[in-house]
GUTOR-125915 format. One line per 3 residues: number of its first residue (from 1); their letters; for each residue x, z, y of C-alpha. Coordinates in Angstrom, 2 decimals, always signed. Last residue first. Layout:
<sevexs>
NUM> A> X,Z,Y | ...
</sevexs>
This chain:
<sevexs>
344> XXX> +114.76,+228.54,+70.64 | +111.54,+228.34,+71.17 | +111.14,+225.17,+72.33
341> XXX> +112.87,+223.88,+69.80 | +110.83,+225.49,+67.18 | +107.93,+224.44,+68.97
338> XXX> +109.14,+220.75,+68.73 | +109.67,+221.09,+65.13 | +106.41,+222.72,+64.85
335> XXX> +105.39,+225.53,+63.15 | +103.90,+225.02,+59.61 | +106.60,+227.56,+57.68
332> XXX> +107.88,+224.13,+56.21 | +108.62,+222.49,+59.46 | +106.19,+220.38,+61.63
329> XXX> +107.04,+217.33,+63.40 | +105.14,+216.76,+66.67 | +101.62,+215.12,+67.40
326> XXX> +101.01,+214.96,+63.86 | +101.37,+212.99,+61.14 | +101.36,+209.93,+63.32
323> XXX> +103.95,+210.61,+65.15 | +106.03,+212.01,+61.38 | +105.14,+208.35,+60.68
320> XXX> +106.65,+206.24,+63.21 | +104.93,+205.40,+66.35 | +103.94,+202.24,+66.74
317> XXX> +106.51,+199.05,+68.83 | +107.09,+197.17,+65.55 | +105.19,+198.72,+62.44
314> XXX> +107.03,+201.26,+59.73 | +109.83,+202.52,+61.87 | +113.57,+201.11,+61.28
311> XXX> +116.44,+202.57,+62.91 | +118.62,+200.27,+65.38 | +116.76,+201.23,+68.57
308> XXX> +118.16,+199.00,+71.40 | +118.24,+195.40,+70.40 | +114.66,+195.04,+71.98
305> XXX> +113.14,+194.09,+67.93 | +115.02,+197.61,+67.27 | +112.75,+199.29,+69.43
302> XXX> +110.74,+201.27,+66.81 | +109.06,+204.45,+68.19 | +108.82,+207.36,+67.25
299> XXX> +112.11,+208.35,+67.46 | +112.99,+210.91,+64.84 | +113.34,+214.58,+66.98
296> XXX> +116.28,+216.28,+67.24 | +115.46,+217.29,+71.05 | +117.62,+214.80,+72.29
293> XXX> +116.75,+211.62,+70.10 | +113.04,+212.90,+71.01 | +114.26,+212.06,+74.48
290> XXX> +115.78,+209.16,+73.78 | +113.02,+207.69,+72.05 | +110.95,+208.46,+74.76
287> XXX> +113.09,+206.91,+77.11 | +113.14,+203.85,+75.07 | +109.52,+203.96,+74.99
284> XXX> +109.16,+204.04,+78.43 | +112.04,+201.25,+78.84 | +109.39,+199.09,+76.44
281> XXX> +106.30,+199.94,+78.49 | +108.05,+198.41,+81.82 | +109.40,+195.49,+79.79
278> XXX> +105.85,+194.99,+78.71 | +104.31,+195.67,+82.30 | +106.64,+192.94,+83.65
275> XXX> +106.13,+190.70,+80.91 | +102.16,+191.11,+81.69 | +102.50,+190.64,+85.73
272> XXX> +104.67,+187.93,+85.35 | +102.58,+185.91,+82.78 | +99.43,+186.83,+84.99
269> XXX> +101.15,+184.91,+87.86 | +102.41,+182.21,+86.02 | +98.51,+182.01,+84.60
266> XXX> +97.44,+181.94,+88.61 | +99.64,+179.55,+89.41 | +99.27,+177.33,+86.56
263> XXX> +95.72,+177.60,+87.57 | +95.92,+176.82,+90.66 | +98.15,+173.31,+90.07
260> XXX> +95.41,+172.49,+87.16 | +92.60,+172.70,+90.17 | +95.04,+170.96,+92.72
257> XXX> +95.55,+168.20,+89.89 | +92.02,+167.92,+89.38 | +90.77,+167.66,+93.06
254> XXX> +93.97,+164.38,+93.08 | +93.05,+162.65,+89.69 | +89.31,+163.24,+90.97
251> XXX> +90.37,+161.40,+94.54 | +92.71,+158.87,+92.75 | +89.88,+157.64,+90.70
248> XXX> +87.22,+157.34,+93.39 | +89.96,+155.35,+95.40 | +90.54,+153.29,+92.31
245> XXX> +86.65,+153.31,+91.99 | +86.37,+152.38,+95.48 | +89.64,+149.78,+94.95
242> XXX> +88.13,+147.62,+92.17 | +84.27,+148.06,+93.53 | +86.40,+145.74,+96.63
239> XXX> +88.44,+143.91,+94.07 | +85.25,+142.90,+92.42 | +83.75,+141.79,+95.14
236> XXX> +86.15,+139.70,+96.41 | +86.33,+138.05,+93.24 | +82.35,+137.14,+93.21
233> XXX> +83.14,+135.86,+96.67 | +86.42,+133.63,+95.27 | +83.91,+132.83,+92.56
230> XXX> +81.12,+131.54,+95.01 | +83.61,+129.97,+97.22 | +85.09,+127.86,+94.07
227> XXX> +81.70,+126.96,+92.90 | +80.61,+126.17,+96.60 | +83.61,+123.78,+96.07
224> XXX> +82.75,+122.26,+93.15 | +79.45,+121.32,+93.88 | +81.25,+119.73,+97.38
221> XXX> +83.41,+117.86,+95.36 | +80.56,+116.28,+92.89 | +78.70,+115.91,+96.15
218> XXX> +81.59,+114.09,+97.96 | +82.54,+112.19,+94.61 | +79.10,+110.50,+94.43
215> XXX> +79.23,+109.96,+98.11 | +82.66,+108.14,+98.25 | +81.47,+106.38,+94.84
212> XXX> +78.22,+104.68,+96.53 | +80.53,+104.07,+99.64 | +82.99,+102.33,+97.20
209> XXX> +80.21,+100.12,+95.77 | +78.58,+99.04,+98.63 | +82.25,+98.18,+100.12
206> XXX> +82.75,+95.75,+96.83 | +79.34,+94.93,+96.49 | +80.43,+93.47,+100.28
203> XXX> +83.34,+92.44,+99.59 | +81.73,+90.19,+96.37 | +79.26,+89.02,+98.81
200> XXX> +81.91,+87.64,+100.89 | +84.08,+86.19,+98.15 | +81.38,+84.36,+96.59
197> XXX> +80.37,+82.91,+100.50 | +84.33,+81.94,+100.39 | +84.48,+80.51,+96.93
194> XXX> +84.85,+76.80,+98.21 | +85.81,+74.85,+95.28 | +89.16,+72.47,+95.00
191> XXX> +89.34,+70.73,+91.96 | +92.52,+68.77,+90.94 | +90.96,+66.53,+87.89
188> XXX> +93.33,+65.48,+85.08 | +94.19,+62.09,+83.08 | +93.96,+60.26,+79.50
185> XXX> +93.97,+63.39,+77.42 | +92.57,+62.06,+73.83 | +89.24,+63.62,+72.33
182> XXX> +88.74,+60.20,+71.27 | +85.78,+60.04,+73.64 | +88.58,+59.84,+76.27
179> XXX> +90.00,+63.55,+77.53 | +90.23,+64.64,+80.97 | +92.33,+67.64,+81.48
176> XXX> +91.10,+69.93,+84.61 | +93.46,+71.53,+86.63 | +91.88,+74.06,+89.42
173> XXX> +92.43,+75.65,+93.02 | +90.31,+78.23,+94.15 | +89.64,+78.32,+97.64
170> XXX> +89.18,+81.16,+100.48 | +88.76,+79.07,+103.37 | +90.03,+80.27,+106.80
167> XXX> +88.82,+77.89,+108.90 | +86.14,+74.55,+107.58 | +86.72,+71.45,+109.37
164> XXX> +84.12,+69.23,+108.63 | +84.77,+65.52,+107.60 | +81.26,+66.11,+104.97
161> XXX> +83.19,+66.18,+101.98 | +85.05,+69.01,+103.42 | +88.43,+69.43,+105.66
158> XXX> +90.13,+72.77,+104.82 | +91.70,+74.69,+107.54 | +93.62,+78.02,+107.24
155> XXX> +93.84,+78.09,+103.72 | +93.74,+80.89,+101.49 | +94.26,+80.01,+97.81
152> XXX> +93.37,+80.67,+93.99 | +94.58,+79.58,+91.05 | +93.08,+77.73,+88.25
149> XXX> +94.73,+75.95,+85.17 | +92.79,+74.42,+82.21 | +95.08,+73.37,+79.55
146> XXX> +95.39,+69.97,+77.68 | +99.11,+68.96,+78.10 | +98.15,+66.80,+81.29
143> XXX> +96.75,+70.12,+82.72 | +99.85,+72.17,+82.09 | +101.96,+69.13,+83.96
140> XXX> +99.35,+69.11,+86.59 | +100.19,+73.24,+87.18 | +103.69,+72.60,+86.77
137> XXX> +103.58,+70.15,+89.63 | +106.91,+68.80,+90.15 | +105.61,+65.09,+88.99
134> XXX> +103.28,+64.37,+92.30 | +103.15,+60.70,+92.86 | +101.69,+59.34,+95.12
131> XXX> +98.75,+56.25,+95.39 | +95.85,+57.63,+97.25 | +97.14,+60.88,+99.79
128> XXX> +95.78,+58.95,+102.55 | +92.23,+58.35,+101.11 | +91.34,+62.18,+101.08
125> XXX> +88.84,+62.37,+98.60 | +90.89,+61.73,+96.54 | +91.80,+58.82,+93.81
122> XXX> +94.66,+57.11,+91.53 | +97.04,+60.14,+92.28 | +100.05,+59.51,+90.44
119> XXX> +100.92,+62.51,+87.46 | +101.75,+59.33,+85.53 | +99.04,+60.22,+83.17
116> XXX> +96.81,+59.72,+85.73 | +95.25,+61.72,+88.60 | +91.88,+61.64,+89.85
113> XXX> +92.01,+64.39,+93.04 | +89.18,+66.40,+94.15 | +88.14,+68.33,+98.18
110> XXX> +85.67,+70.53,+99.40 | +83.83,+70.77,+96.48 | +80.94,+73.48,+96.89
107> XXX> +78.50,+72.09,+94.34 | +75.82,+70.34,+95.93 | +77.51,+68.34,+97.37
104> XXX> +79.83,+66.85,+94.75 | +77.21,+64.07,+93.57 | +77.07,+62.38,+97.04
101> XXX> +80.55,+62.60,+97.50 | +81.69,+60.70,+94.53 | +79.28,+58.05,+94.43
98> XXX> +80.68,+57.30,+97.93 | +84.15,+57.90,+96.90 | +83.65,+55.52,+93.74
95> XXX> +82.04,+52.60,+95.78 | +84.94,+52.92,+98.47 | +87.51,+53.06,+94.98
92> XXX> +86.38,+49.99,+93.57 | +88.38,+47.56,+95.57 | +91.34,+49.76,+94.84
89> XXX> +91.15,+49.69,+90.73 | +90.87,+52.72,+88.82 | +92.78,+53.27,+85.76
86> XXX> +92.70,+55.90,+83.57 | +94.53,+56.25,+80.34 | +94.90,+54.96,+76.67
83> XXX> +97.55,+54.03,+75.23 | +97.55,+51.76,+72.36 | +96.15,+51.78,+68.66
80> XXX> +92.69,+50.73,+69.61 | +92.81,+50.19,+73.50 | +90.77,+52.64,+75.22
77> XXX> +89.56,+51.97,+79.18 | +89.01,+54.95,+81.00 | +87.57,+53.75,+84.26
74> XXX> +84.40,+53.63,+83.07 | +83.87,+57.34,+82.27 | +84.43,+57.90,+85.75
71> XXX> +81.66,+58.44,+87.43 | +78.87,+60.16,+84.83 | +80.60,+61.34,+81.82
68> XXX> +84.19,+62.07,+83.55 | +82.11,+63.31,+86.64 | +79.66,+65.35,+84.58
65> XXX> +83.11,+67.10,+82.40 | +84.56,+67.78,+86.13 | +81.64,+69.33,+87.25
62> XXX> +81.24,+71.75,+84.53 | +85.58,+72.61,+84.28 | +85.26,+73.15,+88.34
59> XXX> +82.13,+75.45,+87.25 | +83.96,+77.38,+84.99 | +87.01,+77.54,+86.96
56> XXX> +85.05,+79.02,+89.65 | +83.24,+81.49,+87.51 | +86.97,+82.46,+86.40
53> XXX> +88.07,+82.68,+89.93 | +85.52,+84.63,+91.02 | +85.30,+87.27,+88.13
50> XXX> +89.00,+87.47,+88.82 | +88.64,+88.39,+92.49 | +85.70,+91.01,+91.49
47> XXX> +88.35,+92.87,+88.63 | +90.73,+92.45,+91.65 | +89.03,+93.97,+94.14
44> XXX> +87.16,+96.59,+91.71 | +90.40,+97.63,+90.94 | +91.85,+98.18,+94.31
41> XXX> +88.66,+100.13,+95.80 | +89.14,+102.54,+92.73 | +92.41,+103.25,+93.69
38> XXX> +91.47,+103.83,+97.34 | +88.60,+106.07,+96.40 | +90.06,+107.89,+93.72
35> XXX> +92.99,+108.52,+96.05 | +91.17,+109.07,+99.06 | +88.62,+112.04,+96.63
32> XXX> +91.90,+113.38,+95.49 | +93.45,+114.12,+98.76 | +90.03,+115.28,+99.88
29> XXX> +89.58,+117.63,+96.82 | +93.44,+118.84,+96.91 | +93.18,+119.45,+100.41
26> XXX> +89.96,+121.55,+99.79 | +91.51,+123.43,+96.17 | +94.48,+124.53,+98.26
23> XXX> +92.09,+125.94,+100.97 | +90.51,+128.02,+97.81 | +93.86,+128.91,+96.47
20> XXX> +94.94,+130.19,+99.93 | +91.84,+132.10,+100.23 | +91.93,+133.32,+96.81
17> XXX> +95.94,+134.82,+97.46 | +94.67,+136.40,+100.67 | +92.59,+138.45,+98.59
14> XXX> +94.93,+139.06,+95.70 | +97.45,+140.38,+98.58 | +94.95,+142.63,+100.14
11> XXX> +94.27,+144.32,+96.74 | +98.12,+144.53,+96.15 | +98.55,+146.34,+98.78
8> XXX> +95.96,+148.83,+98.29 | +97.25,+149.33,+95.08 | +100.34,+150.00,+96.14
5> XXX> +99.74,+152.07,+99.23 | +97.76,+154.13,+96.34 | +100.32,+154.23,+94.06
2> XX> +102.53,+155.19,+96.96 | +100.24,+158.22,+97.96
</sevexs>
């Protein structure tokens, strides 16, 4: 009855045990679908962000070689042996914004700098800023050393080409070397390109693509989980043919151990009955033994296997031989030993 408690027992106990692992496995499966989902929303971000910024530097590198080849290229005089740089003079600079502006439109400038090798700026777009200096910028400094050097910014307000105020700007900022036909660095561009319609349509791949993966990982999830339900069935299943048969089992253990039960009974029984009528044919024996003892007789019978009769006899528990000779010992004159007794 306790194996069966037991088993019983520990049936339940595997069953609750697959429901718990199969609302384990649904937290799991949502915790990791967030996490996949979050972590993969991160990369993309920034794999999308850089893919900006680089195709913004690219372009701000484009532009800025057609405006050294197209606008500027004659403001960089070379003297042979000397330094060379760029030098713009003021009454030129109204002619050189308007040129300036009308080949930048196209391109998403909001805003360029000319700067020398004197980090001064010798031309913006913004006319107020014309003429300082600017010799903390590392970024410049890189630039004036022959490196290309982009980062990107969020400003509240940018004004444009156009003297429109454009909010919350998303703008990549880049340092352009300018080189003479030498291949010698005579000054640097400051670039500032709109990338806010880039930006937007890389959210929204961005968003596209996450909802693409939230599905892909709900049905890859969901599979999974009618898996998991399937197999906790299939396991509830078993367990349940598990405990009939142990049940089964038990029951023919049980029938069988009342049939073996009866029949020790019944061979204990026999086994008392026969020793009993084995002692009871041994004390006849005896008594027969000592009755022929009495009469002068051999015993017939040999007891000494009991202890009790000491002689020997020719087979355990037979009559001896003058028994078997006759049914009492005869003398010489062919009476009977016994007859003899009698008579006398």
């Amino acid at each position: 009855m306790t194996d069966e408690r037991t088993t019983t027992q520990r049936c339940d106990e595997l069953s609750r045990n697959s429901f718990h692992l199969l609302r384990y496995f649904l937290l799991i499966s949502v915790a990791a679908i967030v996490t996949i989902a979050l972590l993969s929303g991160l990369g993309l971000r920034s794999v999308l962000s850089s893919f900006v910024i680089k195709e913004a530097e690219d372009d701000a590198v484009h532009v800025s070689a057609a405006l050294r080849d197209c606008e500027v290229k004659e403001y960089i005089p070379t003297t042979p042996g000397g330094r060379a740089g760029l030098v713009i003079p003021s009454e030129e600079i109204p002619e050189l914004d308007r040129n300036m502006r009308v080949f930048l439109a196209p391109f998403d400038i909001v805003k360029i700098k000319v700067f020398d090798l004197d980090t001064r700026i010798i031309y913006s777009t913004d006319p107020k800023i014309i003429g300082k200096l600017n010799p903390d910028n590392s970024k410049l400094a890189a630039a004036l050393r022959g490196e290309v050097v982009s980062k990107f910014e969020t400003k509240e307000h940018v004004w444009d080409l156009d003297a429109e105020n454009r909010p919350d700007v998303g703008v990549v900022e880049t340092y352009v070397p300018v080189t003479d036909k030498h291949g010698r660095i005579v000054g640097s561009f400051e670039v500032y390109k709109d990338v806010t319609p880039y930006l937007r349509s890389a959210k929204a791949t961005l968003v596209q693509s996450l909802g693409i993966l939230f599905v892909v990982l709900l049905v890859v999830f969901g599979l999974l989980s009618g898996l998991m339900r399937r197999a906790a069935r299939l396991m509830d299943e078993s367990r349940r043919e598990l405990r009939a048969f142990n049940d089964k089992l038990e029951q023919c253990v049980a029938e069988r151990t009342e049939e073996l039960q009866k029949t020790v009974t019944d061979l204990e029984r026999f086994n008392r009955l026969g020793v009993g009528r084995e002692h009871r044919m041994i004390e006849l024996k005896r008594q027969v033994n000592e009755m022929a003892g009495k009469a002068g007789v051999t015993p017939p019978y040999n007891l000494s296997f009991t202890g009790v009769n000491e002689e020997g006899a020719d087979d355990p528990g037979e009559p001896s031989g003058a028994e078997s000779a006759s049914p009492g010992r005869r003398s010489a004159g062919g009476q009977s030993v016994v007859g003899q007794s009698r008579h006398s």
